[in-house]
C-alpha positions as CSV (number, residue, x, y, z in Angstrom):
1,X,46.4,-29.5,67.0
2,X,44.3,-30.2,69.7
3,X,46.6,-28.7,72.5
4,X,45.9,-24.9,70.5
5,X,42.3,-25.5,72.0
6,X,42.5,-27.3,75.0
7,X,45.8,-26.1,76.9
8,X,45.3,-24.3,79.7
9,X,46.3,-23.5,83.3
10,X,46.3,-27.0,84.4
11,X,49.4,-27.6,82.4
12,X,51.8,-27.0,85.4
13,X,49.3,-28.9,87.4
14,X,49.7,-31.9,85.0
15,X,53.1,-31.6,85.0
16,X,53.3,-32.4,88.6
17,X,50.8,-35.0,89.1
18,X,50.7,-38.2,87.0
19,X,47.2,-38.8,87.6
20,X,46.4,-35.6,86.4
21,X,48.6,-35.7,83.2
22,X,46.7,-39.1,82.5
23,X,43.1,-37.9,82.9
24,X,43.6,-34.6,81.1
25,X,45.3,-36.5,78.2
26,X,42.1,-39.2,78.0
27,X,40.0,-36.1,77.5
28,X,41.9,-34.4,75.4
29,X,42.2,-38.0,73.6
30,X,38.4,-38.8,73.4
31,X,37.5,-35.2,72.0
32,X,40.0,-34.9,69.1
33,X,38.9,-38.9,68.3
34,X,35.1,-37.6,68.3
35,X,36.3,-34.8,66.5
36,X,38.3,-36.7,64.0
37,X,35.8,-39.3,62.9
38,X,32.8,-36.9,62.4
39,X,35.0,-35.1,59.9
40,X,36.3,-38.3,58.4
41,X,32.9,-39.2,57.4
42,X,32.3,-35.9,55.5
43,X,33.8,-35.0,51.9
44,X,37.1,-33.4,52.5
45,X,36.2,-30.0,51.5
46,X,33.1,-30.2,53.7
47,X,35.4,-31.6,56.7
48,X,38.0,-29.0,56.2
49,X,35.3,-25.6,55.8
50,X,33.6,-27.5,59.2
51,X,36.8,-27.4,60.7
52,X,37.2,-23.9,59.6
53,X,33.8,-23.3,61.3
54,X,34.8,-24.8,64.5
55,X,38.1,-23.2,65.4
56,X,37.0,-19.7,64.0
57,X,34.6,-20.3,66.9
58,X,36.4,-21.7,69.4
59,X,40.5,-20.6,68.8
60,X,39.6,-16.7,69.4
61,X,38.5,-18.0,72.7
62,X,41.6,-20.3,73.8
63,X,44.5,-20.2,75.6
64,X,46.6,-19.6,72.5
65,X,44.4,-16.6,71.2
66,X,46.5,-13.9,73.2
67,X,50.1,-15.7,71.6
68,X,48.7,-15.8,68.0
69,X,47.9,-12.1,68.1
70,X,51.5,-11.5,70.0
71,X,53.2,-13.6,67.0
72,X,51.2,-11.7,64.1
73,X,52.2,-8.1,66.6
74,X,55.9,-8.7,66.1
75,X,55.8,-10.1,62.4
76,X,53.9,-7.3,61.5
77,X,54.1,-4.3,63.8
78,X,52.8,-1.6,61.1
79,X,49.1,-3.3,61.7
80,X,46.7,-1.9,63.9
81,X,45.1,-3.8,66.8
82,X,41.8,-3.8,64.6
83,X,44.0,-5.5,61.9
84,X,45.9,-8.1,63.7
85,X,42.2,-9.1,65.3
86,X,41.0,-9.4,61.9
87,X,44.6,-11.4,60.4
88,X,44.3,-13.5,63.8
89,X,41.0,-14.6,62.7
90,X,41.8,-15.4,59.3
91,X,45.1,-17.3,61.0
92,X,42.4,-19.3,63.3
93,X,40.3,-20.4,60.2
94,X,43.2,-21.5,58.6
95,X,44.2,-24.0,61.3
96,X,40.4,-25.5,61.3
97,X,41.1,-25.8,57.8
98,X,44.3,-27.9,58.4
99,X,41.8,-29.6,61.3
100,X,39.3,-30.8,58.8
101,X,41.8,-32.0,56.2
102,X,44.3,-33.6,58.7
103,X,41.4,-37.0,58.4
104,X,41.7,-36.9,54.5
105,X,45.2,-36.8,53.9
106,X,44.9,-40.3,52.5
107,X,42.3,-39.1,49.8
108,X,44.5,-36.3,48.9
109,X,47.2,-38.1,48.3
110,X,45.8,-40.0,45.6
111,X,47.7,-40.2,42.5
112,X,44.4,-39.8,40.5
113,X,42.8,-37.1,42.3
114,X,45.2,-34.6,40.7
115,X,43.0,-31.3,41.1
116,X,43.5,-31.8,45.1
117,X,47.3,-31.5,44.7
118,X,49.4,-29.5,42.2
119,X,53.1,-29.7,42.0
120,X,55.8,-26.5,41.0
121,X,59.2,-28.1,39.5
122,X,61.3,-25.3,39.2
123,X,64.4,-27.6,41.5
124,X,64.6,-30.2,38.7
125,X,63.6,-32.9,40.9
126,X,64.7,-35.7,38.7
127,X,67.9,-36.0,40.4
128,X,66.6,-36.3,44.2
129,X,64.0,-38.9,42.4
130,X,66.9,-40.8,41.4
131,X,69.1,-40.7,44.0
132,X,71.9,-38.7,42.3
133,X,71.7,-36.1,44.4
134,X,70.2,-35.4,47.9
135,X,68.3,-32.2,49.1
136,X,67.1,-30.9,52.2
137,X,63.5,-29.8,51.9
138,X,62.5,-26.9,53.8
139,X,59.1,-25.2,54.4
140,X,57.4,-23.4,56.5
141,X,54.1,-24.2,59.0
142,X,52.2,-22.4,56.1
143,X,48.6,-23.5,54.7
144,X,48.1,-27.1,55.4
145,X,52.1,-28.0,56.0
146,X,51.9,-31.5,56.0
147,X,51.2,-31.6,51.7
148,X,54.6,-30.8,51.5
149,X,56.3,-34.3,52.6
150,X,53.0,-35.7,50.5
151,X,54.2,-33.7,47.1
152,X,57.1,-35.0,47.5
153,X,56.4,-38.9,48.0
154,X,54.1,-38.7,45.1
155,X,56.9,-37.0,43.0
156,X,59.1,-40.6,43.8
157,X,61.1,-38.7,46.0
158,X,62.6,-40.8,48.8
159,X,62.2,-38.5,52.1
160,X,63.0,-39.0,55.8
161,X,60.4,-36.2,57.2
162,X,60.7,-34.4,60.4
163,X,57.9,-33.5,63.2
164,X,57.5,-32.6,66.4
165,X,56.2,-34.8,68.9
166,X,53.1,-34.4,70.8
167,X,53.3,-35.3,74.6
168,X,49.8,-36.8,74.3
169,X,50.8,-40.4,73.4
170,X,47.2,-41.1,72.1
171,X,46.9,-38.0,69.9
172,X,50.6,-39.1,68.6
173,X,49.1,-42.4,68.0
174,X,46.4,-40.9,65.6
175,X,48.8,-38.3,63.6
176,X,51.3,-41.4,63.1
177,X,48.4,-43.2,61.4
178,X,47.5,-40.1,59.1
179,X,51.0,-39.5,58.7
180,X,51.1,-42.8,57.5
181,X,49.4,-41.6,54.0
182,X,52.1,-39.3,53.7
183,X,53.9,-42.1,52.0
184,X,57.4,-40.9,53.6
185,X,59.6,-42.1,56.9
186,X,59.1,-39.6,60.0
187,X,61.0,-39.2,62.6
188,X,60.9,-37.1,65.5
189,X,62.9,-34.1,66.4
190,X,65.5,-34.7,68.8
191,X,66.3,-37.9,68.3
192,X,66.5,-38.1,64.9
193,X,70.3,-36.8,63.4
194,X,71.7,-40.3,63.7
195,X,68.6,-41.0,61.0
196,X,69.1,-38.3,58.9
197,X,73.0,-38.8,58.8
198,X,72.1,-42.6,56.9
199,X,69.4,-41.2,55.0
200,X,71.9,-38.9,53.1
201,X,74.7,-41.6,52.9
202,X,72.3,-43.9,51.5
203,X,71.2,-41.2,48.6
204,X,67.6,-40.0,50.6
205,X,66.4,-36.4,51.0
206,X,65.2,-35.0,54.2
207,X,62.0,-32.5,54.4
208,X,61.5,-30.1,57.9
209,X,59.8,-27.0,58.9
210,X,62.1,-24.1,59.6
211,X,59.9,-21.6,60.8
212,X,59.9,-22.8,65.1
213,X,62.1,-22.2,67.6
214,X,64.4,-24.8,69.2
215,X,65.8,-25.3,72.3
216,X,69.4,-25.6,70.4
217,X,69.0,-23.8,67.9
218,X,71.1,-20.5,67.0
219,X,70.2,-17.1,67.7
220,X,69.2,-16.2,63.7
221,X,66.9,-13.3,62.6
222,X,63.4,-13.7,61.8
223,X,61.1,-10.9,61.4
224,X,63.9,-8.5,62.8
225,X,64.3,-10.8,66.2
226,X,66.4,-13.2,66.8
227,X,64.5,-16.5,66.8
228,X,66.6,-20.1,67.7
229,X,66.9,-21.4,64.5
230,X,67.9,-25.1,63.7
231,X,71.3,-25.3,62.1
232,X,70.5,-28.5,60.7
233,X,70.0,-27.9,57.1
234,X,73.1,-25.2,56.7
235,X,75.2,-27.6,58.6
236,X,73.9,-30.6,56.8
237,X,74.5,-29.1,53.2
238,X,77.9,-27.9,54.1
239,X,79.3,-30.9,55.5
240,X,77.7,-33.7,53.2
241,X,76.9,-31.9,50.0
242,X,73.4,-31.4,49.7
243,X,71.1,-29.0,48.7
244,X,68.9,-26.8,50.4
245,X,65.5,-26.4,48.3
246,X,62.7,-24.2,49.4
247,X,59.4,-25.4,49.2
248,X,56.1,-23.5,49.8
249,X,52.4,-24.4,49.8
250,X,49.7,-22.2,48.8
251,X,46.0,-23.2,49.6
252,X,44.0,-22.8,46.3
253,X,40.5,-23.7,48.3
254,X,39.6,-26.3,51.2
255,X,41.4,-29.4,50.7
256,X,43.4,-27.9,47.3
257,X,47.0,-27.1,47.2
258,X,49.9,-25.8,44.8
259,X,53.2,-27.0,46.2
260,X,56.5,-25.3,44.9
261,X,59.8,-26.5,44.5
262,X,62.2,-23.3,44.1
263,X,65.7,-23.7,43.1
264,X,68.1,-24.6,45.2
265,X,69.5,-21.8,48.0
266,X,72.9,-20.6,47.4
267,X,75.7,-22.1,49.6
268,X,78.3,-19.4,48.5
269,X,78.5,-17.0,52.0
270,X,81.6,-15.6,53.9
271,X,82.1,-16.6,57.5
272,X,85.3,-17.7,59.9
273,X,84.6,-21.0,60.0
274,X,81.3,-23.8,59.2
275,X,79.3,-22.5,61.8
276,X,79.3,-18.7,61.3
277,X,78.6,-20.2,57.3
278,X,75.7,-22.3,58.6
279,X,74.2,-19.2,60.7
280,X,74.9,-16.8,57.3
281,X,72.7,-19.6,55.1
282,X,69.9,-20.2,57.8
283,X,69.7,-16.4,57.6
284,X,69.1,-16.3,54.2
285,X,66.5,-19.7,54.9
286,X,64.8,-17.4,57.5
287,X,64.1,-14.4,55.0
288,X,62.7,-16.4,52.2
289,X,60.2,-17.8,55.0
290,X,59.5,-14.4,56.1
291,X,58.6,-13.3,52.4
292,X,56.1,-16.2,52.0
293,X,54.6,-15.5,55.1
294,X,54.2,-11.4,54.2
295,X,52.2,-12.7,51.1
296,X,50.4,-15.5,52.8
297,X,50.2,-13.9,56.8
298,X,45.9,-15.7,57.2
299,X,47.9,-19.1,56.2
300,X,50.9,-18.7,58.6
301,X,50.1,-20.9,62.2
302,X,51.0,-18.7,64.5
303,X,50.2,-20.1,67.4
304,X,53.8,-21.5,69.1
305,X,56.0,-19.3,71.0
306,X,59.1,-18.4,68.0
307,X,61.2,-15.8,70.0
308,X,62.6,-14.9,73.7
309,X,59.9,-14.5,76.5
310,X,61.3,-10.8,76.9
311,X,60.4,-9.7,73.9
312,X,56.8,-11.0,74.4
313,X,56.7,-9.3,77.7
314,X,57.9,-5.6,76.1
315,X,54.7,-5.7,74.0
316,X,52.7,-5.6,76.7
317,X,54.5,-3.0,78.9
């Protein structure tokens, strides 16, 4: 979170000099910390509408602003500049929201605190609760999208969850502990398929977020562009049998969620061989994301880079 404030020009700096990388990642390190245990000692919904505060403030003015408004540009392209300044805004408050909660995930988590965090079965989760069947759990990086792995714990389901690492090693350090609360495994991206591969075989479900691009991903459409998509879940279902099931969160107020469980995706699509099967079914992945994010656009983070550098550089031509 703390590198959609603080990165800058310096990066390729950093990147050359070890000294530099060390002392930029202390400050980065001691500001999120200060950050992080002044909203800790506030109620959660006070900590997240501060953290709203702050990066409504602050995110318009980063190095990220000028992506966000690209992203929200080619996801919606019938909206005025005067509109995507106003959605971008909306977009930044929702990521101090996420801020101010990331501190309190343990108190949303717990069992008896049910208005904080309601749950959608329309999967039938009883099955990937047991172990009869598993399921790969896919969102997107909508409203606060780390309740997702956290409705799923608390519904008994046992989940291997993926993120993404951060390169700050102390900022790692503080989401692992607040991912901890989750009451799930993580793993990290890239080194994780050996993981998820046992997970299955031993009767576990996964969870991921589908809506970033990877470095070894497939060419798949999102928003009309071709975004890399992981292949992971297509590939996963078709070759050991599980289920894809789409899951959403929707923000009901500060630190209050409604998570949704939708039926399982359909597996039944033509294509050659597996892969050009796996690309047909992310495709059909991508789509439903889009359609949650259309109705939900202020709760979408925006802020990575999802498609080619090109097609970023045409907007501004």
């Amino acid at each position: 979170m703390a590198r959609l404030i603080f990165a800058s020009a310096l990066d390729r700096q950093a990147k050359r000099y070890a000294w530099l990388r060390a002392l930029l990642f202390s400050l980065e390190g001691f500001l999120v910390h200060l950050f992080w245990w002044s909203f800790r000692a506030l109620a959660p919904q006070r900590s997240a509408r501060l953290g709203r505060f702050v990066l409504g403030v602050l995110g318009p003015r980063s190095a990220k602003a000028p992506l966000v408004k690209d992203n929200l540009r080619i996801a919606f392209p019938t909206l005025d500049d005067a509109q995507i300044d106003a959605l971008a805004k909306r977009a930044w408050w929702n990521i101090g929201l996420v801020f101010g909660e990331y501190p309190h995930l343990d108190r949303i988590a717990r069992l008896n605190d049910n208005p904080r965090l309601q749950f959608v079965d329309q999967c039938n989760i009883e099955p990937y609760r047991r172990r009869e069947r598993q399921a790969i759990f896919f969102g997107a990086h909508l409203s606060n999208w780390e309740i997702m792995a956290l409705a799923l714990a608390r519904e008994g389901v046992p989940l291997v969850a993926l993120h993404a690492p951060l390169q700050n090693p102390q900022l790692g350090k503080l989401l692992d502990r607040a991912r901890e609360q989750l009451g799930c495994r993580m793993l990290a991206r890239g080194e994780s398929m050996r993981g998820l591969v046992q997970q299955v075989r031993d009767g576990g479900s996964i969870g991921l977020l589908l809506d970033l691009a990877m470095k070894d991903g497939a060419p798949v459409p999102f928003f009309g562009q071709p975004m890399r998509t992981s292949l992971t879940p297509a590939r996963m279902a078709l070759r050991y049998g599980c289920d894809i099931v789409p899951m959403r969160t929707q923000r009901i107020a500060p630190a209050r969620f409604r998570v949704t469980a939708y039926p399982p995706v359909s597996l039944d699509v033509h294509g050659d061989d597996d892969e050009a099967r796996a690309i047909a079914i992310t495709a059909r992945l991508n789509a439903l994301m889009e359609e949650w994010i259309r109705e939900q656009p202020d709760e979408w983070m925006s802020a990575n880079r999802r498609w080619d550098k090109a097609l970023y550089r045409a907007l501004h031509r």
